[in-house]
Backbone as CSV, one residue per row, in Angstrom:
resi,resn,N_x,N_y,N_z,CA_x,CA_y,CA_z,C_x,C_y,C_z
1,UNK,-13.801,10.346,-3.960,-12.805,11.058,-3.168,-13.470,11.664,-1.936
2,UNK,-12.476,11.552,-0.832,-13.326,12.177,0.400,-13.258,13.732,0.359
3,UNK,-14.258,14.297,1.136,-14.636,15.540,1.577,-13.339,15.836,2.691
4,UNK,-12.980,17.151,2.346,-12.770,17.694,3.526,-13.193,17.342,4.655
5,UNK,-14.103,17.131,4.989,-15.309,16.823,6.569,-14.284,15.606,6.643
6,UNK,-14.569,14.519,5.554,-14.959,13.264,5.987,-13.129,12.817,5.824
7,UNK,-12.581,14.043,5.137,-10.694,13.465,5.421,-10.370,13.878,7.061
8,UNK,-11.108,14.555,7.594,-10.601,15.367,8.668,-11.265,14.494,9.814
9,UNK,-12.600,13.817,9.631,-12.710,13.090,10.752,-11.875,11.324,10.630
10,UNK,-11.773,11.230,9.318,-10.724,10.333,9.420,-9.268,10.118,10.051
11,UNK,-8.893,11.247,9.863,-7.644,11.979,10.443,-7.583,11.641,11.800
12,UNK,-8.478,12.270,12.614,-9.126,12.483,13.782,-9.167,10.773,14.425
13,UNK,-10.295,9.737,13.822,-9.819,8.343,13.946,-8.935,7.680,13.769
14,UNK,-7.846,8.204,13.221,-6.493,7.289,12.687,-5.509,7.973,13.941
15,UNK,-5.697,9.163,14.302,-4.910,9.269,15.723,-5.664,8.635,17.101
16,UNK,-6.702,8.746,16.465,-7.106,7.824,17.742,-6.677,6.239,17.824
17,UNK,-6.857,6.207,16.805,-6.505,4.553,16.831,-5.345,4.409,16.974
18,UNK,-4.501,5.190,16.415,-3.223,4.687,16.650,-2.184,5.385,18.600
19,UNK,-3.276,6.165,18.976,-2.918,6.306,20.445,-3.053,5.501,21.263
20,UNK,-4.494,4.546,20.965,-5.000,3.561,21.679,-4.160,2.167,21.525
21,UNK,-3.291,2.265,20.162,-2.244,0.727,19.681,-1.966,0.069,20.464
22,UNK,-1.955,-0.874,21.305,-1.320,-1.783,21.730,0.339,-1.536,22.201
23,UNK,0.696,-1.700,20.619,2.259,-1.281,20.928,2.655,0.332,21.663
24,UNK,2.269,1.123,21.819,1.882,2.271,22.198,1.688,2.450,23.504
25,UNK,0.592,1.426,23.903,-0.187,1.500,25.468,0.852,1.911,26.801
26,UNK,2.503,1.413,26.031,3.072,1.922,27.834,3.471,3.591,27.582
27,UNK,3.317,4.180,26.556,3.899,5.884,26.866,2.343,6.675,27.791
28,UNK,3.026,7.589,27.782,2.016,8.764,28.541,1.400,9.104,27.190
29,UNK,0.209,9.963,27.685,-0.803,10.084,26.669,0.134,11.699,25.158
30,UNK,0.681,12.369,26.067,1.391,13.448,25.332,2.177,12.411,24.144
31,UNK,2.743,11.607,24.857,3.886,10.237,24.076,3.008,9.838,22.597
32,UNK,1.673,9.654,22.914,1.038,8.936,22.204,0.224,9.701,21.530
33,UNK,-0.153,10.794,21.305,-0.440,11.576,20.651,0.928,12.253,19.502
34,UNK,1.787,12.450,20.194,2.680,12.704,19.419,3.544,12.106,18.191
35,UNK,3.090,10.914,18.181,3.358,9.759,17.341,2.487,9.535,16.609
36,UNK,1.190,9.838,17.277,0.087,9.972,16.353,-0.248,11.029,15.039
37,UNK,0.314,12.108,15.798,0.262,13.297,14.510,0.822,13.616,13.718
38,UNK,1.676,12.296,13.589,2.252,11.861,11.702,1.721,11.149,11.195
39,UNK,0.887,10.072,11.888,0.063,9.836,10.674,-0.760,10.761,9.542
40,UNK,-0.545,9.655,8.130,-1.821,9.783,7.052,-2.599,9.148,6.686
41,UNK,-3.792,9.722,6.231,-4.205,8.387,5.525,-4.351,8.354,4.049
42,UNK,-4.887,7.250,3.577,-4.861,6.456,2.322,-5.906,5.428,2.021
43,UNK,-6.246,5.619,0.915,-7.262,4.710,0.377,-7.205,3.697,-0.513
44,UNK,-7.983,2.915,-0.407,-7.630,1.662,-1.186,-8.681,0.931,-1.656
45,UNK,-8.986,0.686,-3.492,-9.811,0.073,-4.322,-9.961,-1.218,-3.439
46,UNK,-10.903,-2.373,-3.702,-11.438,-3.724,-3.388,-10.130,-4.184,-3.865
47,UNK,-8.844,-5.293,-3.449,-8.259,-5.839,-4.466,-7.255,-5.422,-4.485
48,UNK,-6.862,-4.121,-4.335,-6.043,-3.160,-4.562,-4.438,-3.974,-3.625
49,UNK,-3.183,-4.051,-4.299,-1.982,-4.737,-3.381,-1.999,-3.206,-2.906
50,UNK,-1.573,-3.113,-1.299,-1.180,-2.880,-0.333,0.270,-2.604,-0.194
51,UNK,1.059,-3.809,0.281,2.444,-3.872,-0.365,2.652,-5.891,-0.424
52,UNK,3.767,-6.097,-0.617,3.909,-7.149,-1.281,5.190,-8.052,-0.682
53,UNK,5.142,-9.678,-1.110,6.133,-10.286,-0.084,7.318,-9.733,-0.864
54,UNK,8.457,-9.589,0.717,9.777,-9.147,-0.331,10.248,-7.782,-0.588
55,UNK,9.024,-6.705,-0.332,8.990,-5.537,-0.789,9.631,-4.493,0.949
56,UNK,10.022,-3.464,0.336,10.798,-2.601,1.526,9.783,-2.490,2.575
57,UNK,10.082,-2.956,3.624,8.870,-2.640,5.145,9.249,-1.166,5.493
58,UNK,8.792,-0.539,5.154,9.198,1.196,5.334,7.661,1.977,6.105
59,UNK,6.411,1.318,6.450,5.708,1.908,6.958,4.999,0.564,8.019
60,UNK,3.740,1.093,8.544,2.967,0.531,9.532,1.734,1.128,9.349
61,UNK,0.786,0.073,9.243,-0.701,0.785,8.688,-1.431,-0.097,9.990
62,UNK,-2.928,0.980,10.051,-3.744,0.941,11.426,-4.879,1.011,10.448
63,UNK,-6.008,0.476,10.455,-6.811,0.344,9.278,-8.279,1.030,10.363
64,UNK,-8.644,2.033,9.155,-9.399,2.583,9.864,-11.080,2.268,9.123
65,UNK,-11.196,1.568,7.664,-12.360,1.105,7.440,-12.380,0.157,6.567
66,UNK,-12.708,-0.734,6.369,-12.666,-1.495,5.266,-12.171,-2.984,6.562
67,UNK,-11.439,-3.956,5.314,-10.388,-5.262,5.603,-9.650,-5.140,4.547
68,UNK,-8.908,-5.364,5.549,-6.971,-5.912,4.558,-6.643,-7.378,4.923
69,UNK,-6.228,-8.146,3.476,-6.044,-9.440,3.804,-4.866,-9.881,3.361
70,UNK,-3.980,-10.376,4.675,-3.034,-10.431,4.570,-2.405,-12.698,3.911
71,UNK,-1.491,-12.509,3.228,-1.579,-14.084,2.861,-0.072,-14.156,1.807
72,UNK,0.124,-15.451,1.555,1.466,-15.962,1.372,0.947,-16.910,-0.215
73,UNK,1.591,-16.338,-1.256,1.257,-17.586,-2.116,2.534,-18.527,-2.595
74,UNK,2.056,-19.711,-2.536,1.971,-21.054,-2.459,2.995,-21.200,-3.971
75,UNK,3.469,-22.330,-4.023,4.240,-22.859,-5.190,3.297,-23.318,-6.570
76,UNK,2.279,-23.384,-5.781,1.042,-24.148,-6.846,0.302,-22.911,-7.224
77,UNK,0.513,-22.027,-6.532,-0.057,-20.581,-7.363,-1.403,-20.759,-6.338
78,UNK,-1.720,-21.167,-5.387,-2.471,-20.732,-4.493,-2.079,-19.704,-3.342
79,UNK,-3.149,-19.537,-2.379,-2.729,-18.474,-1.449,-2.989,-19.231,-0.251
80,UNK,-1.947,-18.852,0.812,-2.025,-19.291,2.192,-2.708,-17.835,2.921
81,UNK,-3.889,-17.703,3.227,-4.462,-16.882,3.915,-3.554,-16.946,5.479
82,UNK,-2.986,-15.788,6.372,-2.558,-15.381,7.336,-3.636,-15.281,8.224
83,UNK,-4.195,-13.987,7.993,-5.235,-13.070,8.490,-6.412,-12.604,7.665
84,UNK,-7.142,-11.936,8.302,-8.216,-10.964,7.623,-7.926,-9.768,8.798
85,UNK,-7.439,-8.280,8.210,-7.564,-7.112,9.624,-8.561,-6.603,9.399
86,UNK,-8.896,-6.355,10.178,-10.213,-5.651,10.540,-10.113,-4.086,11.248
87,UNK,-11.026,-3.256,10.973,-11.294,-1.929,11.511,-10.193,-1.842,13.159
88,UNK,-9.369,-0.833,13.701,-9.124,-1.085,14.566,-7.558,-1.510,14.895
89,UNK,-7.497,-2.395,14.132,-6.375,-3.479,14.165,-5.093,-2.657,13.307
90,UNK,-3.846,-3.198,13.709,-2.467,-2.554,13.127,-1.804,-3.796,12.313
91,UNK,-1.299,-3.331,11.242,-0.467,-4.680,10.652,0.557,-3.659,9.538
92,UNK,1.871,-4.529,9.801,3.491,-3.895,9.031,4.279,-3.530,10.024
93,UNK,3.978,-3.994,11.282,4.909,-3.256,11.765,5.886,-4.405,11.902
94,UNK,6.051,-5.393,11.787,7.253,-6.278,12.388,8.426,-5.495,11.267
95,UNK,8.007,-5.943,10.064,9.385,-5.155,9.096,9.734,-3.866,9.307
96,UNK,8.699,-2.878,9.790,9.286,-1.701,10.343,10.303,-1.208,11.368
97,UNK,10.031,-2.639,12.075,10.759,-2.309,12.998,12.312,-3.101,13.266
98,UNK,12.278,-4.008,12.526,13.919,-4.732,11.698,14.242,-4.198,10.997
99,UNK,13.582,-3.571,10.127,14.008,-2.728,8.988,14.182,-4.185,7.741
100,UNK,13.612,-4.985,7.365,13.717,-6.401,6.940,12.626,-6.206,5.742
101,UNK,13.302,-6.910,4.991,11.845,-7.143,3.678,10.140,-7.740,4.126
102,UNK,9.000,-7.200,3.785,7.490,-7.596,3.848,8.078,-9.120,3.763
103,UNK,6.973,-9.746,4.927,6.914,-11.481,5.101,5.690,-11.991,4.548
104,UNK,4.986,-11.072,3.910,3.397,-11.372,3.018,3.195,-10.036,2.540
105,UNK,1.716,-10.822,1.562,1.383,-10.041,0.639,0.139,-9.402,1.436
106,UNK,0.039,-8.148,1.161,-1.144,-7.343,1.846,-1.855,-6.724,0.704
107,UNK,-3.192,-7.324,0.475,-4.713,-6.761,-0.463,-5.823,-6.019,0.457
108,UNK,-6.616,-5.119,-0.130,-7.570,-4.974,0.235,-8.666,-5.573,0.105
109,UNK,-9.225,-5.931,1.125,-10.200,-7.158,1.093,-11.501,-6.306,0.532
110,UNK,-11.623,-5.016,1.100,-12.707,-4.211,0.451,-11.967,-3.064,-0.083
111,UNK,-13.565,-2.161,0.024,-12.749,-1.041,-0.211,-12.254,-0.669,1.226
112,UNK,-10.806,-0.293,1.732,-10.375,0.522,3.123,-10.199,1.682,3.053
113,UNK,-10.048,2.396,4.009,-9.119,3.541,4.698,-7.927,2.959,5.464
114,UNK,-6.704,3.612,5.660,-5.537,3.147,6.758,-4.926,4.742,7.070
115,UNK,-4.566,4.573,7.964,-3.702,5.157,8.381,-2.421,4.631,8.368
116,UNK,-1.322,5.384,8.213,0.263,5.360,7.450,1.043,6.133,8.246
117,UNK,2.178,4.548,9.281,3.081,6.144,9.845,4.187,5.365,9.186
118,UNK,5.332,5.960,8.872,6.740,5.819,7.911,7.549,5.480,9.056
119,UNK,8.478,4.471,8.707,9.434,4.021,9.441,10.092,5.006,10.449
120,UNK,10.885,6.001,9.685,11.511,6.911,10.192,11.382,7.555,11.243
121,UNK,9.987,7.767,10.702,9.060,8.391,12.234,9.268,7.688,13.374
122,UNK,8.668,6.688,13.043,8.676,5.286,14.517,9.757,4.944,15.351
123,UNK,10.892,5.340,14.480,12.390,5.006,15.092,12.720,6.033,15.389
124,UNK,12.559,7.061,15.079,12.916,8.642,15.603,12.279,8.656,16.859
125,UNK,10.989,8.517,17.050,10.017,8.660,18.234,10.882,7.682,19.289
126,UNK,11.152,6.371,18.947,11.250,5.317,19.665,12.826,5.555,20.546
127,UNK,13.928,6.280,19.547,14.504,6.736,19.946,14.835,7.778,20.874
128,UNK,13.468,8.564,21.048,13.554,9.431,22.205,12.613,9.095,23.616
129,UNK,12.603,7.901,23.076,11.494,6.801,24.334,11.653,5.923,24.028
130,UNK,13.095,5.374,24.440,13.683,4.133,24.924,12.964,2.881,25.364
131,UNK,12.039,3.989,26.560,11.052,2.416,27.704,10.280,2.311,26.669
132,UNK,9.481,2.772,25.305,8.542,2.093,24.918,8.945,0.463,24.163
133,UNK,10.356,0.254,23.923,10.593,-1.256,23.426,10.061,-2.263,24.183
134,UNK,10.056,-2.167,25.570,10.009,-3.246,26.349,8.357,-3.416,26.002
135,UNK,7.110,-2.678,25.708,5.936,-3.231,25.136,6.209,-3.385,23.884
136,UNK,6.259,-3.278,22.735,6.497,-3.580,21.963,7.416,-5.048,21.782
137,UNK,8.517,-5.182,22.843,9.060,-6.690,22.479,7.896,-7.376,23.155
138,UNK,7.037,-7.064,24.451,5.897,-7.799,25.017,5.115,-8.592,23.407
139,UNK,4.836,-7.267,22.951,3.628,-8.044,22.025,4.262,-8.536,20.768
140,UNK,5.006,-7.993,20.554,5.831,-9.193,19.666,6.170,-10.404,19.936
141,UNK,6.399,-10.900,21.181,6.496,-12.055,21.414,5.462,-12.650,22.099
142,UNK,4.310,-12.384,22.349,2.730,-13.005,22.337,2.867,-13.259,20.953
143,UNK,2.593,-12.500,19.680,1.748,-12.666,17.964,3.214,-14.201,18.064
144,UNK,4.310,-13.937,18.300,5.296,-15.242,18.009,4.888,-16.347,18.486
145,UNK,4.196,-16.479,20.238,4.088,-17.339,20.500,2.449,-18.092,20.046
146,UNK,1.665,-16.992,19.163,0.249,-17.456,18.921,0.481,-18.333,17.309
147,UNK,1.897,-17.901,16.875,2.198,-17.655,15.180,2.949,-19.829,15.406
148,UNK,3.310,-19.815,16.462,3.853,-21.305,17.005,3.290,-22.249,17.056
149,UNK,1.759,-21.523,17.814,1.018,-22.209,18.158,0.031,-23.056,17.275
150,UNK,-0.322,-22.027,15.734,-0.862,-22.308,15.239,-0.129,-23.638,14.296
151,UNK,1.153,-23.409,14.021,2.323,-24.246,13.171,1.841,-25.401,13.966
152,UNK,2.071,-25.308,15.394,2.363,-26.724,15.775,0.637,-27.196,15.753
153,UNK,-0.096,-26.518,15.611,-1.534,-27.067,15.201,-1.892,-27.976,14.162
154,UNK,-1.151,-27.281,13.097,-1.198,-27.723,11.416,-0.273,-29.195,11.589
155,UNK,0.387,-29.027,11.897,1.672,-30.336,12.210,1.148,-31.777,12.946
156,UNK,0.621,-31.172,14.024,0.275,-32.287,15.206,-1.050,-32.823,15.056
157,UNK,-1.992,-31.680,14.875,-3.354,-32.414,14.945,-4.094,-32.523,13.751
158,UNK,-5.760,-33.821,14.217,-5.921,-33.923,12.887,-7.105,-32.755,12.533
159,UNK,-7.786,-32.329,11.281,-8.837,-31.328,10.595,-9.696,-30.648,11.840
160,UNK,-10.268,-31.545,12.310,-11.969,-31.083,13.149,-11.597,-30.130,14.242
161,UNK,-10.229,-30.510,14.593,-9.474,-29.636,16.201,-8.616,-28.507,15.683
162,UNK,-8.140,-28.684,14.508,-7.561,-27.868,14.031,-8.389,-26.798,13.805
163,UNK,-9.681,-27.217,12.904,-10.666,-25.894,12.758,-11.621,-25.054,14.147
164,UNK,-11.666,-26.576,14.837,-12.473,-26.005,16.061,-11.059,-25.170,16.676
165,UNK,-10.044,-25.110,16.763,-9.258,-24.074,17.838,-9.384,-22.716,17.206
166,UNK,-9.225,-22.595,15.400,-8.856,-21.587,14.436,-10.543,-21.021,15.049
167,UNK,-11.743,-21.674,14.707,-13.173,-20.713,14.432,-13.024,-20.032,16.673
168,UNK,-12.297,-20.412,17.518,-12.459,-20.937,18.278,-11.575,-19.154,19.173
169,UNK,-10.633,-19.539,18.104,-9.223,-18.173,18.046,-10.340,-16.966,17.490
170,UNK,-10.797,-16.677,17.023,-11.106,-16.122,15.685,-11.935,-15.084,16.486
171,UNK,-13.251,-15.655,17.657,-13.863,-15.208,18.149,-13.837,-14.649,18.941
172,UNK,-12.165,-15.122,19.540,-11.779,-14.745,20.813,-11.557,-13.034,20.448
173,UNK,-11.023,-12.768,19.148,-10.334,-11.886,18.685,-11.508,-10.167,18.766
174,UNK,-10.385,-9.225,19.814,-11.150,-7.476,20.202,-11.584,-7.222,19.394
175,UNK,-11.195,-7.291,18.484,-11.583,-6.554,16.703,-13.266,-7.028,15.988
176,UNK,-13.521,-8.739,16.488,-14.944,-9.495,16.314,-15.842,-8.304,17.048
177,UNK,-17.031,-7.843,17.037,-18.267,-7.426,17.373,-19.110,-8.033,17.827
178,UNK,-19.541,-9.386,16.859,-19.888,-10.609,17.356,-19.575,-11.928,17.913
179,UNK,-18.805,-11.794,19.112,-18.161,-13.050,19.357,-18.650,-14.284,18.858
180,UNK,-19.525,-14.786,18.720,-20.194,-15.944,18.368,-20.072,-16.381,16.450
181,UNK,-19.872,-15.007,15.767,-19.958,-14.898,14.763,-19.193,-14.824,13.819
182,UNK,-18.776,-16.166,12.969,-17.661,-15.623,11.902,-17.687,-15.413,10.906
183,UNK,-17.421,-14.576,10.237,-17.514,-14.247,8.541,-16.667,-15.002,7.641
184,UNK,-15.657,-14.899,7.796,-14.630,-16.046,7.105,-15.526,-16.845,6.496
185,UNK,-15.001,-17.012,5.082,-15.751,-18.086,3.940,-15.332,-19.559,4.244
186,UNK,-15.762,-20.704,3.977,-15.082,-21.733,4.421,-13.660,-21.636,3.268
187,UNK,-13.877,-21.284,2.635,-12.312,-21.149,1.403,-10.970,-20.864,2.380
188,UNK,-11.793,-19.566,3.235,-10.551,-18.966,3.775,-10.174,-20.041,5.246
189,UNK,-11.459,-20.260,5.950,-11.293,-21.306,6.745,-9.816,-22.138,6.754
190,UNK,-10.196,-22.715,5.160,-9.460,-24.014,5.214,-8.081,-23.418,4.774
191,UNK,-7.744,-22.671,4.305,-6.564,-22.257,4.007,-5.667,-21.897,5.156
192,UNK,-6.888,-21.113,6.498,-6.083,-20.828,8.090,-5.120,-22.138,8.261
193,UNK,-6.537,-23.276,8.247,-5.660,-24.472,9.050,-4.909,-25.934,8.429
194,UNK,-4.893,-25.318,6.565,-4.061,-25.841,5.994,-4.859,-27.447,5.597
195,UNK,-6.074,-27.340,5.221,-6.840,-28.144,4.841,-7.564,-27.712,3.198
196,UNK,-8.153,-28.431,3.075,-8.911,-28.295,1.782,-10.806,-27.487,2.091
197,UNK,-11.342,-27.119,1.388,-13.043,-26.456,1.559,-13.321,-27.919,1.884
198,UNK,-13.226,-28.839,0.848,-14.145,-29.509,0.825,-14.658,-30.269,2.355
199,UNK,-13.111,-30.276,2.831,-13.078,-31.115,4.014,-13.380,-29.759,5.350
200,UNK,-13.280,-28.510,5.266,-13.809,-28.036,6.209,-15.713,-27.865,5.956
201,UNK,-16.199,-28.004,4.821,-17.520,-28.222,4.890,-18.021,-29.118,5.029
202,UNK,-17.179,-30.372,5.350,-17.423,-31.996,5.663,-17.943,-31.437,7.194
203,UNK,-16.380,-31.124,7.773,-16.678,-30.798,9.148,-17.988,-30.365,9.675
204,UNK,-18.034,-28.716,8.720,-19.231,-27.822,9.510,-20.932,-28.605,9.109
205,UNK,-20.777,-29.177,8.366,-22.284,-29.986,7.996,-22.166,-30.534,8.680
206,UNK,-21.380,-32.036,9.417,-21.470,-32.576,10.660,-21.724,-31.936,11.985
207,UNK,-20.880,-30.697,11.890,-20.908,-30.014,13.486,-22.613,-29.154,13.228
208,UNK,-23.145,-29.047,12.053,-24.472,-28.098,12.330,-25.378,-29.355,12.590
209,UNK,-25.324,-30.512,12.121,-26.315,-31.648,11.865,-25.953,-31.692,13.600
210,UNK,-25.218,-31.461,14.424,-25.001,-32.059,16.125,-25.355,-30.689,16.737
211,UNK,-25.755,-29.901,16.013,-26.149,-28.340,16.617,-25.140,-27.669,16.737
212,UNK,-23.588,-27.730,16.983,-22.666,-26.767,17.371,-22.132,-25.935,16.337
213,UNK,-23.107,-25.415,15.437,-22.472,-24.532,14.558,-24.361,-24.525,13.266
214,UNK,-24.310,-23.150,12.722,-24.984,-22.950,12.208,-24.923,-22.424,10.874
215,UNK,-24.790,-22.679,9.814,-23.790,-22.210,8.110,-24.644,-21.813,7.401
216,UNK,-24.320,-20.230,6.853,-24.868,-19.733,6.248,-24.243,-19.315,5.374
217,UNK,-24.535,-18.204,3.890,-23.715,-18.068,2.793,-22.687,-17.437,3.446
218,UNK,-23.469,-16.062,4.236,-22.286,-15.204,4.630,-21.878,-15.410,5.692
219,UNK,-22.015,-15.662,6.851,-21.180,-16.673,7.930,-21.608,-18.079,9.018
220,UNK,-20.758,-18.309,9.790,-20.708,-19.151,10.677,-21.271,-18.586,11.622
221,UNK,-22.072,-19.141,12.489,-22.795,-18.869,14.056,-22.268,-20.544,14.698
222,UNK,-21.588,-19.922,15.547,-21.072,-20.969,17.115,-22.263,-20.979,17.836
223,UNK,-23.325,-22.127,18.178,-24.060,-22.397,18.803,-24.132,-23.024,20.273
224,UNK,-22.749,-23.990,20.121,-22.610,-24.696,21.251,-21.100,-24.702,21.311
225,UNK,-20.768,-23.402,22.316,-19.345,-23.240,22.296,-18.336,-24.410,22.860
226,UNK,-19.369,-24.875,23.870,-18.821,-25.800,24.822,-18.050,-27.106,24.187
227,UNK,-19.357,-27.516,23.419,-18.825,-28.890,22.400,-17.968,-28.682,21.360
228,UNK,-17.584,-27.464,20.922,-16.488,-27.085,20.310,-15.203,-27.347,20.562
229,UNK,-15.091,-26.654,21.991,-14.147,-26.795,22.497,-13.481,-28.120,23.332
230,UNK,-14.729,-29.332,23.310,-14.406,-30.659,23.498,-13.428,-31.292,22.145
231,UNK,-14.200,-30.708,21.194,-13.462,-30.754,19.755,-12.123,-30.055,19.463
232,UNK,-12.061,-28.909,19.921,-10.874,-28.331,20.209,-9.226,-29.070,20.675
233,UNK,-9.829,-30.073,21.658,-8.922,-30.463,22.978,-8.733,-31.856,22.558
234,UNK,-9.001,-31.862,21.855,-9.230,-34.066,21.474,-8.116,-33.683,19.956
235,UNK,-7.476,-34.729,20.287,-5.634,-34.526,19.018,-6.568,-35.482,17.786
């Protein structure tokens, strides 16, 4: 259990983070603080469900340590990995803001911290700041048009381009530290782009044997971004 100290500088990071949100970025700073100082936070075992597909979207979490992994299971009793969030990053808000049932299942990938603001709040606030929809529909309809992009990935092209765009996306992503560097297991890999392990470790043994990639237990190193992205662009 946390300390006093260590609930209070959490506190302290979960308004920060959530002033700095994205969806957030067009109010004035008073705007954004003030939205901020309903958040709480909350902790969460390795493993631990989050919330679940189907289940009431009644909050919006900003994850302040750990990963939350977000994913869809399958008819065969497997899981379609979505995401992995990372430190930084916001995820729940689409159902918060339809007011619509969870579209996946959310675990803690480790142990986390999040920060927690409640629907009510968000629509109360939003309601007395009208102009903030117009960012909020902004970035909602970027994640739609990236969420398209990837569909028509899985659909159209074949394994090697599919993975080179996903390891390719991945790096691009504010939240990475190491651009070059991915953690993602090949398990989860292949589940992004709707392939099998076996065949994304076909891939990455070919792409390390040509130098453009380097495989280790715990991650991927992009060596030769360039030839990736030749791989990327070829259907």
């Amino acid at each position: 259990m946390a300390t006093k100290a260590q609930h209070k500088d959490l506190l302290i990071g979960a308004r920060r983070l959530i002033e700095n949100c994205i969806l957030f970025k067009g109010l004035s700073d008073d705007e954004r603080s003030a939205i901020s100082a309903r958040a709480r936070i909350q902790t969460f075992e390795p493993g631990a469900n989050i919330f679940s597909l189907g289940s009431p979207g009644d909050q919006m979490m900003a994850v302040l340590s750990g990963n939350v992994r977000i994913s869809l299971p399958s008819n065969d009793g497997k899981e379609l990995l979505l995401a992995i969030i990372h430190p930084g990053d916001v995820f729940g808000e689409l159902a918060v803001l339809d007011g619509k049932e969870r579209s996946a299942d959310a675990h803690a990938e480790s142990a986390c911290s999040l920060a927690i603001l409640d629907r009510r709040d968000i629509l109360s606030f939003l309601e007395r700041n009208p102009t903030a929809w117009l960012k909020i529909v902004e970035v909602l309809c970027h994640r739609l048009r990236r969420t398209d992009q990837v569909l028509a990935e899985v659909a159209l092209m074949q394994l090697p381009a599919r993975l080179a765009k996903m390891m390719l996306r991945i790096t691009e992503e504010p939240s990475v530290t190491q651009p070059e560097k991915i953690r993602f297991s090949q398990r989860e890999l292949a589940s992004m782009v709707g392939g099998t392990r076996e065949s994304v470790n076909k891939c990455l043994r070919r792409w390390q044997s040509g130098g453009i990639v380097e495989v280790s237990e715990s991650w991927i190193v992009i060596t030769d971004r360039a030839a990736l992205e030749n791989i990327a662009a070829s259907s």
